[in-house]
N, C-alpha and C positions, 0 to 999 in steps of 0.2 A: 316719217312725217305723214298724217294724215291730211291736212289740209292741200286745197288746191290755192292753185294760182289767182282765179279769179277771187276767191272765196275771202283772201287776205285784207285787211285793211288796207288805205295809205302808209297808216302808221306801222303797221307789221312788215308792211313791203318795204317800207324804210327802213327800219329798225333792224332786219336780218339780215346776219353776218353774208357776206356773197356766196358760201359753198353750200350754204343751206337754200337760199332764196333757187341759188344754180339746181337743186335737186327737185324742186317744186315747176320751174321752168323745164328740165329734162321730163318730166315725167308727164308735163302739157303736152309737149312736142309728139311723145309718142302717142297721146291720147286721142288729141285733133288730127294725128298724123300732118302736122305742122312740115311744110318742104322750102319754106318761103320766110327771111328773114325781118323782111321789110312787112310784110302779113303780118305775121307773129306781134310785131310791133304795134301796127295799123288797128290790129282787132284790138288792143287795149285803148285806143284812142275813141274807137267806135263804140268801146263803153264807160268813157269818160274817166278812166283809170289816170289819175294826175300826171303832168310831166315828170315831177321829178320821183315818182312809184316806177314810170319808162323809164326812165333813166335808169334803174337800179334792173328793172329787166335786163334792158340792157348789158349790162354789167355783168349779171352771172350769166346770159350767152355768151358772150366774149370770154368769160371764164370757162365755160365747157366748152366753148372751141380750141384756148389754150389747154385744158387739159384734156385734148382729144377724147372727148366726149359728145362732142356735134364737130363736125367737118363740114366746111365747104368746097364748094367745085362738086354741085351733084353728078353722075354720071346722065351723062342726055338730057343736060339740062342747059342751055347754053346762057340764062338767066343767071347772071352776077349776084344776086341775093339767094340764090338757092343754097339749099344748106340740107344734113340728116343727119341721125343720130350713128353714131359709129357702133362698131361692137363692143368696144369697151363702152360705151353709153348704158348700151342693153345691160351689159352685166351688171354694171353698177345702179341700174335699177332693180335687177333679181337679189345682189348681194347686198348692197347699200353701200356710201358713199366713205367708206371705209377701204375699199377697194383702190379708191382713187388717192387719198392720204398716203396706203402704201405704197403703189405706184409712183407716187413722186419720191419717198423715201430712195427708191434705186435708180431715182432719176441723178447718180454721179458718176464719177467717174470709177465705174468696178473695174477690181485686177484682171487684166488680162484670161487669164485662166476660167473668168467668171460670165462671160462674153455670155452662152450659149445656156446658162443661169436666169439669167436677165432674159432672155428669149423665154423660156419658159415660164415665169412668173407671168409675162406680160399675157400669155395664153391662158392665165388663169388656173396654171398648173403647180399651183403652192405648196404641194409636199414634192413633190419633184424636184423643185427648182430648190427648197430647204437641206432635200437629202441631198444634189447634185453636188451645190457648191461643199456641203462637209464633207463629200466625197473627195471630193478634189484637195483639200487640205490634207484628207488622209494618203492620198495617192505624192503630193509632192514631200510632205514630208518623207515619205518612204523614200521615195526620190534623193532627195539630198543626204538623208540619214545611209542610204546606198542598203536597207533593212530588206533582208529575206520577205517574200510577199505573204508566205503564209505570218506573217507577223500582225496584226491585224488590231483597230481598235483603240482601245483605250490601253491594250497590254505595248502597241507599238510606241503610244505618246508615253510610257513611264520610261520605256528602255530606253528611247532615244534620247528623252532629255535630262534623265536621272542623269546622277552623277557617274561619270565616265562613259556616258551614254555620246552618240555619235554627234547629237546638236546641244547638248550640255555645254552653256558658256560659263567658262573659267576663269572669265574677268569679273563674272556677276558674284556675289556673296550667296553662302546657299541657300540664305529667306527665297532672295528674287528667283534662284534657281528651281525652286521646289514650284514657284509663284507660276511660273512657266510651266513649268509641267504639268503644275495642276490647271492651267487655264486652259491649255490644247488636250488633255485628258478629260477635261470639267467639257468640252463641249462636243468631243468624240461622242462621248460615251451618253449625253443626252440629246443631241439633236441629230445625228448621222444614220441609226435604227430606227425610223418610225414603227412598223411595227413592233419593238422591243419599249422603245421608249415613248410615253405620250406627257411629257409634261409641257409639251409645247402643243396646243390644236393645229394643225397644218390646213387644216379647213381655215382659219384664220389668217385671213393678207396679211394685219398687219405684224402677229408675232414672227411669220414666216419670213417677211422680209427684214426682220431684225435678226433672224437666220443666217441669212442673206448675208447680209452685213456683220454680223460679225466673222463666218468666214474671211469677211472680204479683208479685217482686220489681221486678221492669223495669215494670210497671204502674203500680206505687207511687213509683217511681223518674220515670216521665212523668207523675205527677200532678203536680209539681213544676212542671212545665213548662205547665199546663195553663192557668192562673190567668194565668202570666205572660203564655203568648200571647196571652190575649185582650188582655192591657193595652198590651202594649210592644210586639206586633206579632213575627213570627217573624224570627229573628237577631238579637234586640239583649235578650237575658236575659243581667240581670247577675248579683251576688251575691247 
């Protein structure tokens, strides 16, 4: 978005949605180097900017404050309305506001295993965090399938869950079981090698964090299987 803040109509300032209005406001803040809440506010008043155009101000600050995109409590500022732009602010001025969309996508509850994933995305570090988590789906499968390590890939996800394969379920019919293995096969094999595979941009927050997440699904997906191995021993899970 080209336009500023000031430069908006009433009616524009009203009219746009808050993450946009928020984007126009963040990019004030760094421009005026804005440190002052109540200011920030004040100087629209001082240009006769309507209450209810503040009001919507308003609003997408307190939106880039929830989405830690401006933070209060400045450091040596002992001023209650102080306020800055964070790092994640910055960046999603260099990248755009697409950054912050994905960011809340992995704002749930990830598996366990996915912990140190999430650390990484939040650093901005989107093919890492893309390759991490398929990493780790290919390391716990291995894990429960109990599979030689040189077994690797999309050769590991056919053996293990093909038929008679160590996480092949023998309660399921063999549509869903093929279904299965091509769905942990289907994502080994394109989002795990970035360099091998590019059909997903990893420059890109938000396909990365749908990376992300679908890991996060195949995780939840082999906790199923987690319980059973230890009982019934790998290849013989039934329904």
């Amino acid at each position: 978005m080209t336009a500023k803040l000031y430069d908006l109509s009433a009616e524009e300032t009203q009219s746009l949605p808050v993450d946009r209005l928020a984007m126009l406001v963040l990019a004030h803040l760094v421009e005026t180097r804005e440190w002052n809440e109540y200011n920030f506010l004040n100087s629209g008043v001082n240009r006769r900017v309507p209450d209810q155009s503040l009001r919507c101000w308003a609003e997408a600050l307190n939106w880039l404050i929830s989405q830690n995109a401006v933070a209060r409590n400045t450091p040596r500022q002992s001023n209650p309305q102080a306020i800055f732009v964070t790092r994640l602010g910055h960046r999603v001025l260099r990248e755009g506001s697409e950054t912050l969309r994905a960011t809340a996508r992995l704002d749930v509850d990830l598996h366990s295993r996915l912990t140190k994933v999430r650390s990484q995305f939040l650093m901005g570090e989107y093919e890492l965090a893309a390759f991490a988590a398929m990493r780790e789906v290919e390391i716990r499968v291995r894990e429960l399938a109990r599979a030689e390590s040189s077994l690797l890939g999309v050769k590991l996800m056919r053996k293990v869950f093909g038929d008679g394969g160590a996480l092949a379920n023998s309660g399921l019919d063999a549509g869903e079981r093929v279904g299965i293995m091509e769905l942990f096969a289907g994502a080994i094999g394109t989002f795990k090698n970035p360099p091998s595979h590019r059909q997903v941009d990893y420059s890109n927050p938000t396909e990365a964090s749908e990376v992300v997440l679908l890991a996060d699904l195949l995780m939840r997906l082999l906790d199923r299987y987690s319980t059973s191995a230890d009982s019934t021993g790998p290849g013989q899970h039934g329904a």
